[in-house]
VODOGU-516538 format. One record per residue (C-alpha): residue in one letter; x, y, z. Coordinates in Angstrom, 2 decimals. Layout:
% VODOGU-516538
{res->A&east->X&north->Y&up->Z}
...
//
This chain:
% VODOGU-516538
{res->X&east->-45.71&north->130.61&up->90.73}
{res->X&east->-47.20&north->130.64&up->87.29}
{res->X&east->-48.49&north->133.96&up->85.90}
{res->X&east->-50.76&north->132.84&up->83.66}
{res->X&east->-53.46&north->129.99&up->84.07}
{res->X&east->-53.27&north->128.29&up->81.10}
{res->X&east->-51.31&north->128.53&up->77.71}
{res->X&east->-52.34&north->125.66&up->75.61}
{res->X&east->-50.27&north->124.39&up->72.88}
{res->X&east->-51.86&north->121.64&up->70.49}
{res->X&east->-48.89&north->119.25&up->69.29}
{res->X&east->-48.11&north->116.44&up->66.87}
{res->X&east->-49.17&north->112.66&up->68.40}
{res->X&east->-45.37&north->112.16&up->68.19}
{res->X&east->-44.98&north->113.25&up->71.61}
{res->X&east->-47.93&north->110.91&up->73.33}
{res->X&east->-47.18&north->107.17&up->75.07}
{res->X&east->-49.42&north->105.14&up->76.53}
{res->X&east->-48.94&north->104.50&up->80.32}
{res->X&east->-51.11&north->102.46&up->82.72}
{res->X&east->-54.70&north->103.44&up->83.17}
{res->X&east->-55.08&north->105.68&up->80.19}
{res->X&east->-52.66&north->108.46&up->81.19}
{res->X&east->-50.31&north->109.36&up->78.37}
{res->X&east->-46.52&north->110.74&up->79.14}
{res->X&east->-45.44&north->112.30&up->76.21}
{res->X&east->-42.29&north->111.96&up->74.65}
{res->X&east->-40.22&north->114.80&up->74.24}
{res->X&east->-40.81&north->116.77&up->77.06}
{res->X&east->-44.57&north->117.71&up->77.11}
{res->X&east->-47.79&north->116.57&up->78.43}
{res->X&east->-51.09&north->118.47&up->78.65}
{res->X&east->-54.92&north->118.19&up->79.19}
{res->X&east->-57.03&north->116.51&up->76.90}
{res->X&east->-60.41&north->113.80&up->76.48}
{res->X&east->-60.10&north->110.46&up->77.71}
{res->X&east->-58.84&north->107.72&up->76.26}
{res->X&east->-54.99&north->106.90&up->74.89}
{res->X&east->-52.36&north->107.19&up->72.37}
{res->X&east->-49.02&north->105.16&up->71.81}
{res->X&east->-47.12&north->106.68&up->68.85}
{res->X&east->-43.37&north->107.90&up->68.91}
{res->X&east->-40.01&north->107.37&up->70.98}
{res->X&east->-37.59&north->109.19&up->73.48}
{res->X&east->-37.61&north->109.53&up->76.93}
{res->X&east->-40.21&north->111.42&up->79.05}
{res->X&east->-39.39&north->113.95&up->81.71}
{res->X&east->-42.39&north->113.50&up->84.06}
{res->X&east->-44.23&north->116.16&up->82.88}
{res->X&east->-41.48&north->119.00&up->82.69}
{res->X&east->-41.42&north->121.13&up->79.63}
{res->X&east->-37.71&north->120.80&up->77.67}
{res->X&east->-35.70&north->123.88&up->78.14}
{res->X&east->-35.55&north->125.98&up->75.12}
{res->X&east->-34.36&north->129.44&up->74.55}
{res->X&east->-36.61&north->130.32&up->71.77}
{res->X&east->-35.87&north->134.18&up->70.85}
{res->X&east->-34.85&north->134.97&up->74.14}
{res->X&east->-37.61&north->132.57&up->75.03}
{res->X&east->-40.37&north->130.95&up->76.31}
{res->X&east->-40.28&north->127.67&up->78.67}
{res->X&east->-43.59&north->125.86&up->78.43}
{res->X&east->-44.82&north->124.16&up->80.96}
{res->X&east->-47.67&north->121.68&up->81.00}
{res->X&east->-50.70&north->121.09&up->83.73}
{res->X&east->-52.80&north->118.54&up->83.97}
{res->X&east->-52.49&north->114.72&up->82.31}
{res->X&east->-52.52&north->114.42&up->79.11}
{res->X&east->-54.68&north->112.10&up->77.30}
{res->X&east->-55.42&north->110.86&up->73.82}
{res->X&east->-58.84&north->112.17&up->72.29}
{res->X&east->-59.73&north->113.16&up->68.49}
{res->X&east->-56.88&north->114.99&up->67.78}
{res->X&east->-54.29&north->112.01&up->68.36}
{res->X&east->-53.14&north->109.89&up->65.58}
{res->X&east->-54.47&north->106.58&up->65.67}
{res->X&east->-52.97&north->104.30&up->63.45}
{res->X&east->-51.00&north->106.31&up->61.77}
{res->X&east->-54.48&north->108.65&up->60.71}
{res->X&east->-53.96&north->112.50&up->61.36}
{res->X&east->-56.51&north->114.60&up->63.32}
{res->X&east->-56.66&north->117.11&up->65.42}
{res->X&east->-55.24&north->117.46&up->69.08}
{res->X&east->-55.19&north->119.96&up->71.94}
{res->X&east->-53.16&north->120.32&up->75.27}
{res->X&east->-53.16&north->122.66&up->77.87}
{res->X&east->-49.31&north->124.13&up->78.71}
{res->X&east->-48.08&north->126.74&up->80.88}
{res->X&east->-45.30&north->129.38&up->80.20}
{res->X&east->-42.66&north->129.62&up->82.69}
{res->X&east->-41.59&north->133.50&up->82.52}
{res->X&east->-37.81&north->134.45&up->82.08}
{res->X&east->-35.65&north->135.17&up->85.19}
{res->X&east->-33.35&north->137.91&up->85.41}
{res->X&east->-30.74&north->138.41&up->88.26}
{res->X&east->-29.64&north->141.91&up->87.87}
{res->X&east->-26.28&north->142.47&up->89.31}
{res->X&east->-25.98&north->146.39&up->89.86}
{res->X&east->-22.56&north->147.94&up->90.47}
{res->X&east->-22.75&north->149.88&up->93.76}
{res->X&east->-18.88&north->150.92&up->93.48}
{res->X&east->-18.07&north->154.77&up->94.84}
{res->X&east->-17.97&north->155.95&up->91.06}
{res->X&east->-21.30&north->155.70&up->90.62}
{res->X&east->-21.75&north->158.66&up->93.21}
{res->X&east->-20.12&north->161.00&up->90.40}
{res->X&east->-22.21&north->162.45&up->87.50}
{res->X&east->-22.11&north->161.82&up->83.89}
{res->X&east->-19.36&north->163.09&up->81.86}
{res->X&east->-20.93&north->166.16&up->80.37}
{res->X&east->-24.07&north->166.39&up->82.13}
{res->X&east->-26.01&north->169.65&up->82.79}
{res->X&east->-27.05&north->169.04&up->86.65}
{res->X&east->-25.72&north->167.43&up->89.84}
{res->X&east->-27.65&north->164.32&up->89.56}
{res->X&east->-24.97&north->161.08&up->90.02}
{res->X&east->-24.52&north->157.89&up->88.20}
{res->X&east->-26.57&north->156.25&up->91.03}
{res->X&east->-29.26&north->159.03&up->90.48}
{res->X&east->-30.01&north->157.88&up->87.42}
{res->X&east->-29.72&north->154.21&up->88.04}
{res->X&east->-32.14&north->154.34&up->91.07}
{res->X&east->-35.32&north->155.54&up->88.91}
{res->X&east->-34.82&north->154.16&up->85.93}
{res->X&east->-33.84&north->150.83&up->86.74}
{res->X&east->-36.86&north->150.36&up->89.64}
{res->X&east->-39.53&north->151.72&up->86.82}
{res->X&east->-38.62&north->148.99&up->84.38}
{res->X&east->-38.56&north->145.98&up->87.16}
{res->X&east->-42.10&north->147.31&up->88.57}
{res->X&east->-43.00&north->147.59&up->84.54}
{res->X&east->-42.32&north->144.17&up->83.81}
{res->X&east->-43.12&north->142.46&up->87.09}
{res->X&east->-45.83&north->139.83&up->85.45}
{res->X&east->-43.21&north->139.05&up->82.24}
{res->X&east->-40.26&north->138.32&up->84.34}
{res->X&east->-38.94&north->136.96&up->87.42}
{res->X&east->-36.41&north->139.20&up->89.00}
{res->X&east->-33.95&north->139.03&up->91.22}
{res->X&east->-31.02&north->141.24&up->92.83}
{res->X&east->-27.45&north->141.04&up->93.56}
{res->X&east->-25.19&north->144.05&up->94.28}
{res->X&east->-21.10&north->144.40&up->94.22}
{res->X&east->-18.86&north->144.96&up->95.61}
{res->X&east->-20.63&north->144.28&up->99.32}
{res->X&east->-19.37&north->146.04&up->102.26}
{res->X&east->-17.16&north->149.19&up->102.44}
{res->X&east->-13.55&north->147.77&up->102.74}
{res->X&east->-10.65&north->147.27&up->100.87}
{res->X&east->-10.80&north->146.78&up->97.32}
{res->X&east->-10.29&north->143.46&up->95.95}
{res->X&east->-10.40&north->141.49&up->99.18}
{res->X&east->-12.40&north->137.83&up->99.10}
{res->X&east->-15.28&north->139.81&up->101.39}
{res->X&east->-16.06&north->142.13&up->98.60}
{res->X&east->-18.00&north->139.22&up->96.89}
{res->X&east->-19.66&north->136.74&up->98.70}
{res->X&east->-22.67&north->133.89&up->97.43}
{res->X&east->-25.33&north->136.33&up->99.29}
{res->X&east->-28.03&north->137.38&up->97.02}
{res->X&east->-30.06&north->139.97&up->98.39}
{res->X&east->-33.31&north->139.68&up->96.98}
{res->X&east->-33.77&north->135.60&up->95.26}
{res->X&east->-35.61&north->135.20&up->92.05}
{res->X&east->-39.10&north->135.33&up->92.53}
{res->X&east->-42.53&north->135.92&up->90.47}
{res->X&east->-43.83&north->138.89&up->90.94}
{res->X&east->-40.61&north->140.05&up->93.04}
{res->X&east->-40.39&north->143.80&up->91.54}
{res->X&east->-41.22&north->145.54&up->95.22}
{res->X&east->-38.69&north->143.51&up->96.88}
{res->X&east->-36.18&north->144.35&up->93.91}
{res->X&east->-36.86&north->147.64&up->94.18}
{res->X&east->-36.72&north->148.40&up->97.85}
{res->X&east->-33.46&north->146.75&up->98.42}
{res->X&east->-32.07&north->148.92&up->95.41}
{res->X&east->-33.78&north->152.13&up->97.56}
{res->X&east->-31.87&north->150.95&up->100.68}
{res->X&east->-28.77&north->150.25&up->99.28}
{res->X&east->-25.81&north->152.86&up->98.56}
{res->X&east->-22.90&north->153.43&up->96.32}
{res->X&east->-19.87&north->153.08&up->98.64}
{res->X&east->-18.15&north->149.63&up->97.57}
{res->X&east->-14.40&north->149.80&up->96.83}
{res->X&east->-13.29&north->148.26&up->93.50}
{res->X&east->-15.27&north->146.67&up->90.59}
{res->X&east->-14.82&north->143.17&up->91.17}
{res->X&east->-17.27&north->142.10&up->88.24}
{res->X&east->-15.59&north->139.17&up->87.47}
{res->X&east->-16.41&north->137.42&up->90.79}
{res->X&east->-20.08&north->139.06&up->90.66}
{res->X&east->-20.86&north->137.45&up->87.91}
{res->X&east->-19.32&north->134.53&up->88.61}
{res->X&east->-21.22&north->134.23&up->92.33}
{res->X&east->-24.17&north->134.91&up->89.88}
{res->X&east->-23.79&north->132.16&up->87.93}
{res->X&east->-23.06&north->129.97&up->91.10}
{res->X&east->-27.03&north->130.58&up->92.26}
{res->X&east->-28.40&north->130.33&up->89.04}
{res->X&east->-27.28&north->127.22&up->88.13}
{res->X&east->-28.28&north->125.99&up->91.84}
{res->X&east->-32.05&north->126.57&up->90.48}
{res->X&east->-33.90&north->124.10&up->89.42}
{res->X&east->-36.64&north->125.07&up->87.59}
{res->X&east->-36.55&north->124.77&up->83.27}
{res->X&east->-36.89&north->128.63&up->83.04}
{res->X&east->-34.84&north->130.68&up->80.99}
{res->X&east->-32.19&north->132.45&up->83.24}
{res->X&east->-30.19&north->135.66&up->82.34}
{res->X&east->-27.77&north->138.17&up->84.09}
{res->X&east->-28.12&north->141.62&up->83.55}
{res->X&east->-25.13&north->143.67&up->84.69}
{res->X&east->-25.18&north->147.25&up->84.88}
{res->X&east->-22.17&north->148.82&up->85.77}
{res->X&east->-20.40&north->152.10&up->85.27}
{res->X&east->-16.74&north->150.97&up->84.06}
{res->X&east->-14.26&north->148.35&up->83.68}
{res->X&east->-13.60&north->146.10&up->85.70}
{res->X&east->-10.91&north->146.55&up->88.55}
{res->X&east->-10.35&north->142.95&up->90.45}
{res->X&east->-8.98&north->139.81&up->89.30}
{res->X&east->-9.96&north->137.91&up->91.87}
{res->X&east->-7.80&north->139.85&up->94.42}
{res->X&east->-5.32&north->141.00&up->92.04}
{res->X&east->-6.24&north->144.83&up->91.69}
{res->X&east->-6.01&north->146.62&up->88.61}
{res->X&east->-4.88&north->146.35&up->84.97}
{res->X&east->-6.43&north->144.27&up->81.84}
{res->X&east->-6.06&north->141.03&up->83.58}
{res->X&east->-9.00&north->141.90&up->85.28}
{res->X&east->-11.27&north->142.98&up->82.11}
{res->X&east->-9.73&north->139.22&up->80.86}
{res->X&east->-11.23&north->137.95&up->84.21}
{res->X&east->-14.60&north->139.50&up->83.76}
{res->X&east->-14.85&north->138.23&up->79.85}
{res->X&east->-13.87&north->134.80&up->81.16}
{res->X&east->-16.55&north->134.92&up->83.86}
{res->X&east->-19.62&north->136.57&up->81.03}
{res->X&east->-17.86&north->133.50&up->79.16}
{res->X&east->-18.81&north->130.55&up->81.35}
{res->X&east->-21.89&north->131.86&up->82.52}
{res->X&east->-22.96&north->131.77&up->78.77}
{res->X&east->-20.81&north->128.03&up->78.34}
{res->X&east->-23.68&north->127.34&up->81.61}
{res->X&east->-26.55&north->128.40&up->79.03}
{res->X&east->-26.76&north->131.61&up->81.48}
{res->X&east->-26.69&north->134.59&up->78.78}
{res->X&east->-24.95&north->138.12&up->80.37}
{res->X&east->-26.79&north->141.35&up->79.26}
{res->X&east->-24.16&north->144.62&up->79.93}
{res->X&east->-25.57&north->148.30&up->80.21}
{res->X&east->-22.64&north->150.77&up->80.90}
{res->X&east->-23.88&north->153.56&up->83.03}
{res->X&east->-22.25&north->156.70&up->81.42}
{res->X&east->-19.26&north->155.13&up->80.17}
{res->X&east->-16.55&north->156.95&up->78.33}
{res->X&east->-13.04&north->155.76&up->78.77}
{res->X&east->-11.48&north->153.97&up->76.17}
{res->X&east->-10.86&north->150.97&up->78.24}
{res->X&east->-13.70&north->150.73&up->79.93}
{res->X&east->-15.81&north->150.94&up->76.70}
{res->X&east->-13.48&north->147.74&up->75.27}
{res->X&east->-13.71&north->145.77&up->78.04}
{res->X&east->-18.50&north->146.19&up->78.57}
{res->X&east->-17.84&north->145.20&up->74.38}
{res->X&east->-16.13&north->142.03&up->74.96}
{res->X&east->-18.47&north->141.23&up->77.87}
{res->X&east->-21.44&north->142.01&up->75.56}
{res->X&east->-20.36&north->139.65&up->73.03}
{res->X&east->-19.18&north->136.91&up->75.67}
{res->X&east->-22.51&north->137.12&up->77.12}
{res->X&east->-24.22&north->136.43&up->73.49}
{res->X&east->-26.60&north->138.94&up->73.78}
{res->X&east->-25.01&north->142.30&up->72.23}
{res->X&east->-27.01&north->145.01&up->71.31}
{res->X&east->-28.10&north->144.10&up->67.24}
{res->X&east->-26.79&north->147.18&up->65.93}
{res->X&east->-23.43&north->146.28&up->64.38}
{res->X&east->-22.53&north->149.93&up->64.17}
{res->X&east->-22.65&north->150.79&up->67.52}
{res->X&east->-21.17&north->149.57&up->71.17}
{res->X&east->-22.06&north->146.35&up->71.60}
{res->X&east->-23.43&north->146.94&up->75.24}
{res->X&east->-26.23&north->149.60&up->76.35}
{res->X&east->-25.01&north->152.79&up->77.08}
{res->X&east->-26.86&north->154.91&up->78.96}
{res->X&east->-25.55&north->158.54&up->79.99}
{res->X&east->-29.71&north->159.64&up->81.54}
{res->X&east->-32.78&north->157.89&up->82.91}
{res->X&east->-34.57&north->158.27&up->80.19}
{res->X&east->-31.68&north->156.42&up->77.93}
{res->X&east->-31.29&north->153.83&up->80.70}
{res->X&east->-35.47&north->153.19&up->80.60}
{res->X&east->-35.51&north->152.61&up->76.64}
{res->X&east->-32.30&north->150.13&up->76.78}
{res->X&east->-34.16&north->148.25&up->79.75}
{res->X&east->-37.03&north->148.30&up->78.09}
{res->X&east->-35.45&north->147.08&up->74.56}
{res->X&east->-33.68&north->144.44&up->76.92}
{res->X&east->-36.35&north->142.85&up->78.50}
{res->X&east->-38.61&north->142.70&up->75.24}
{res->X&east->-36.34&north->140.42&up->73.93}
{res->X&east->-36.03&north->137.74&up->76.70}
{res->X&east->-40.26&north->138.06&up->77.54}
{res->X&east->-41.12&north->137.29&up->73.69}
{res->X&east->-43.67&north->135.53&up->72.77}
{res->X&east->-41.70&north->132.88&up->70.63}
{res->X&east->-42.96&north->129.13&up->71.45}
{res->X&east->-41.87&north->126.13&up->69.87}
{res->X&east->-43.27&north->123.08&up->68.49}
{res->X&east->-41.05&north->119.88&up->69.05}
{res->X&east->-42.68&north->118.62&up->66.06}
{res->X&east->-43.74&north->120.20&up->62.99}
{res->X&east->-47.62&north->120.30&up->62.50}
{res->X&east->-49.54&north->117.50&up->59.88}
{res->X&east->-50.51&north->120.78&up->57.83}
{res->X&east->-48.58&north->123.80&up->58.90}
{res->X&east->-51.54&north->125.62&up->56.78}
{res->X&east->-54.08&north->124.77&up->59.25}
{res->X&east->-53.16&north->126.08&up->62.68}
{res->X&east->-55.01&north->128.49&up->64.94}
{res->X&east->-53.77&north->130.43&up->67.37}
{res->X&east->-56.18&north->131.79&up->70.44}
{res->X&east->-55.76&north->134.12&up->72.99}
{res->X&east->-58.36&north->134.29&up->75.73}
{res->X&east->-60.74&north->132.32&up->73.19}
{res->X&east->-60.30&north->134.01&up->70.44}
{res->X&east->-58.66&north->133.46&up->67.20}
{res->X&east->-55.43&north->135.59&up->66.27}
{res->X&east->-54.62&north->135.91&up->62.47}
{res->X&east->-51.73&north->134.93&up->60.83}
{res->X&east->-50.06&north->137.95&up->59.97}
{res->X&east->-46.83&north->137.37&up->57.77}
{res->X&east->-46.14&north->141.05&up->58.27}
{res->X&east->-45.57&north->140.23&up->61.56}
{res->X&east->-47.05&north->143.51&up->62.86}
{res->X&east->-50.29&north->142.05&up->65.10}
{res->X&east->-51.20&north->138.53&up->64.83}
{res->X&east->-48.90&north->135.44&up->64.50}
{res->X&east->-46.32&north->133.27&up->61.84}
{res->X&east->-43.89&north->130.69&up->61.89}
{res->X&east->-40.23&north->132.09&up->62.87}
{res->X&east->-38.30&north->129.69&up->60.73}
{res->X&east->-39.28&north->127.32&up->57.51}
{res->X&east->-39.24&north->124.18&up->58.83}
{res->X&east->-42.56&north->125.32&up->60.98}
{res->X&east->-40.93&north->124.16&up->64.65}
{res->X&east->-41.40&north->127.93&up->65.93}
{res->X&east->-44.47&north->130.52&up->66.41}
{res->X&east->-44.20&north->134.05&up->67.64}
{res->X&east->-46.96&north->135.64&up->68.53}
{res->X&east->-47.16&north->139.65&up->67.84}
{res->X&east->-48.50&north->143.25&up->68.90}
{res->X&east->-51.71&north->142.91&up->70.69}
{res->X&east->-51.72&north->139.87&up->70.56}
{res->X&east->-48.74&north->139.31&up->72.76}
{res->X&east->-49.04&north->141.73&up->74.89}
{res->X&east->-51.84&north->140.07&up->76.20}
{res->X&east->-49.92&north->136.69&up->76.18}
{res->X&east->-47.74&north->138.64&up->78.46}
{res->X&east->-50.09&north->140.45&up->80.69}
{res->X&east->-52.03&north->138.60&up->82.95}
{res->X&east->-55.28&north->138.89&up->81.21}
{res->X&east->-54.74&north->136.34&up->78.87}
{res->X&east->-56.94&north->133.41&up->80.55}
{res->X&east->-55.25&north->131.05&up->77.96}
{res->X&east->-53.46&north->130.41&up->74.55}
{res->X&east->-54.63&north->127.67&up->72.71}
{res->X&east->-52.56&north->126.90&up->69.64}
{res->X&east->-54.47&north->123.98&up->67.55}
{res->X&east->-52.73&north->122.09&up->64.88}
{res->X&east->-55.09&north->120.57&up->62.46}
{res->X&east->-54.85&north->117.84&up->59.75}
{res->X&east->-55.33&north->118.80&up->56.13}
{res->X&east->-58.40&north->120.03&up->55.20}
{res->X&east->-60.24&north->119.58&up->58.57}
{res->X&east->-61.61&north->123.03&up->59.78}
{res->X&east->-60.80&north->124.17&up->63.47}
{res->X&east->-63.40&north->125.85&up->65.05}
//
C-alpha cells in the first residue's frame, strides 16, 4: 500500500512512446498522468508502468499512477517545453533480524542497574519502528528459533514472523513484546542468509535492507559450532545479501570483546552500509536505550531520504520547481531546508528539512517536481 497519494515527478520527453489510442509507455521505466494527446521521442524498453529500481542515497523507488500522456510539456519535434507526471514513492523495507540468543538476558558490561541486553533492546528498538511506521515498511525475523541445541538445522528456519508490510510497526512490535531471549547459539550466518532468501522472493521494486542487531559474534557455521569460521560464515552471508542488492545494517548491542567487535566490523563493511565515521567501529554500538534510539534513528534517516532521481537530465537544469503539497520549495544549495541537485550532471534531487519531512509524513498530498525549458516560467 502506498503512503502517499501522489508524488509527481516532471521528466525529459526522452522517456515517452506512443502506443495505440493515445496512451504513452515511457521508456526507461516511468509513466505518469498528464493532458491528452501523444508523444513518440526516445528508445529502450518499457516496464509496463513499473518505476526502475534505484538506490538513490539509501533511496527512493518511484512509482507511477495513472497513464501517461503527451501534453505541453512534451517535446514535439525535437522543440522543448514543459512536462508534468504524477509518480508515487515506494517506501524502503527493512527486515530487522533481532538476536534473541540467552546473552542478551545479561546486562551491559559496566552498567549501573540490573536492566539486560534485551531490556534495552525491547524499548528502544519498538519506539523507533512505531516512529517511522509511515517512512518504512518493516518487517521481523528473530534467531536462533526454539530453545534447543545450538547449531542444529532447527535453530534457523525460512519462518518470518511478522512479513514486510506498510504500516506494520504494531505487528513488529508486539511479536518483539512476546518473544524472549532463550535461543542457544548465534547462528547469524544462516539468519541472514534465510533473510535474504524472503527478500529476494518479493517482488515489488522497493528498496530492501536487513538490519541485524545482535549482541556478539557469531557462533554457528552452519552446524559447525564455534571458532572464526563462523564470523567467515556470517561475512560471507552480509556478503551475498549485498552481491543480491540487499544492503546489511549491524548494531552491536553492548559489545566489548575483541572478537566480537572484529567480526560486527567486517559485517558492517560487507553489508555496504558502515557507520560514516572512519574513526570509529564500523557498526552501531549501543551499550543503553537511549544510544540504541539515536543509532536507529541515524539508521533509518538514511534509507527514508528524500533523494529522487531523474533518468534524464532536465532541458535547463536552472529552471526546475519543486512542490510539496502545492507549494513551491526553494533551492537551497546550503542544503539546510529546501532542495539541490546531489551530483553535477543534474540526474539526482534531494529534498531537505521541512521540506522532507513532509515528503515523508503523510501530509504531503503530493510532490510535483516540474522541469522547464529555458526561459519559460513555471507557475
Amino acid at each position: 500500500m502506498t503512503r502517499f497519494s501522489a508524488l509527481s515527478l516532471a521528466l525529459v520527453p526522452l522517456f515517452l512512446a506512443c502506443s495505440s489510442g493515445g496512451e504513452a509507455t515511457p521508456k526507461g521505466g516511468l509513466s505518469g498522468e498528464g493532458a491528452s494527446g501523444s508523444a513518440n521521442v526516445g528508445s529502450g524498453g518499457s516496464n509496463n508502468g513499473s518505476a526502475p529500481s534505484s538506490n538513490a542515497g539509501g533511496g527512493n523507488i518511484l512509482d507511477t499512477v495513472g497513464s501517461p500522456q503527451a501534453d505541453a510539456g512534451d517535446v514535439m519535434n525535437g522543440e522543448c517545453a514543459r512536462q508534468d507526471v504524477n509518480l508515487n514513492r515506494r517506501p524502503a523495507q527493512i527486515l530487522l533480524v533481532l538476536d534473541r540468543s540467552g546473552s542478551m538476558k545479561e546486562k551491559p558490561s559496566g552498567s549501573a542497574n540490573s536492566d539486560s541486553k534485551w531490556d534495552l533492546v525491547v524499548p528502544g528498538v519498538n519506539a523507533v519502528v512505531t516512529a517511522t511506521d509511515h517512512s518504512i515498511s518493516w518487517g521481523l525475523k528473530v534467531f536462533p528459533e526454539g530453545e534447543g541445541e545450538e547449531c542444529i538445522a532447527a535453530s534457523v528456519t525460512s519462518a518470518i514472523p511478522v512479513p514486510i508490510a506498510p504500516d506494520h510497526a504494531a505487528a513488529v512490535t508486539a511479536e518483539i513484546e512476546a518473544t524472549t531471549p532463550e535461543g542457544n547459539g548465534t547462528p547469524t550466518g544462516d539468519a541472514i542468509n534465510a533473510a535474504v532468501s524472503y527478500l529476494k522472493g518479493l517482488t515489488d521494486p522497493n528498496p530492501k535492507f536487513i538490519l541485524l542487531a545482535t549482541d556478539g559474534e557469531p557462533s554457528c557455521a552452519g552446524t559447525t559450532k564455534g571458532g572464526t569460521a563462523s564470523a567467515r560464515y556470517a561475512v560471507q552471508a552480509v556478503t551475498d545479501a549485498a552481491t543480491a542488492g540487499i544492503k546489511t545494517v549491524v548494531v552491536g548491542v553492548a559489545t566489548t570483546k575483541d572478537s566480537a567487535t572484529k567480526a560486527l566490523n567486517d559485517m558492517a563493511v560487507a553489508g555496504q552500509m558502515p557507520r560514516p565515521d572512519p574513526s570509529a567501529t564500523k557498526y552501531y554500538l549501543a551499550s543503553t536505550k537511549d544510544e540504541l534510539i539515536q543509532s536507529l534513528t541515524q539508521i533509518t534517516g538514511q534509507v527514508s531520504n528524500c533523494v529522487f532521481d531523474l533518468s534524464s537530465a532536465p532541458p535547463d537544469p536552472n529552471n526546475i520547481a519543486v512542490k510539496v503539497d502545492g507549494m513551491k520549495a526553494p533551492r537551497d544549495p546550503a542544503h539546510m531546508n529546501g532542495w539541490d541537485y546531489t551530483g553535477t550532471d543534474s540526474l539526482q534531487v534531494e529534498v531537505y528539512g521541512a521540506w522532507c519531512d513532509q515528503i515523508k509524513a503523510v501530509t504531503a498530498d503530493t510532490v510535483n517536481f516540474v522541469l522547464g525549458c529555458p526561459g519559460e516560467i513555471i507557475p
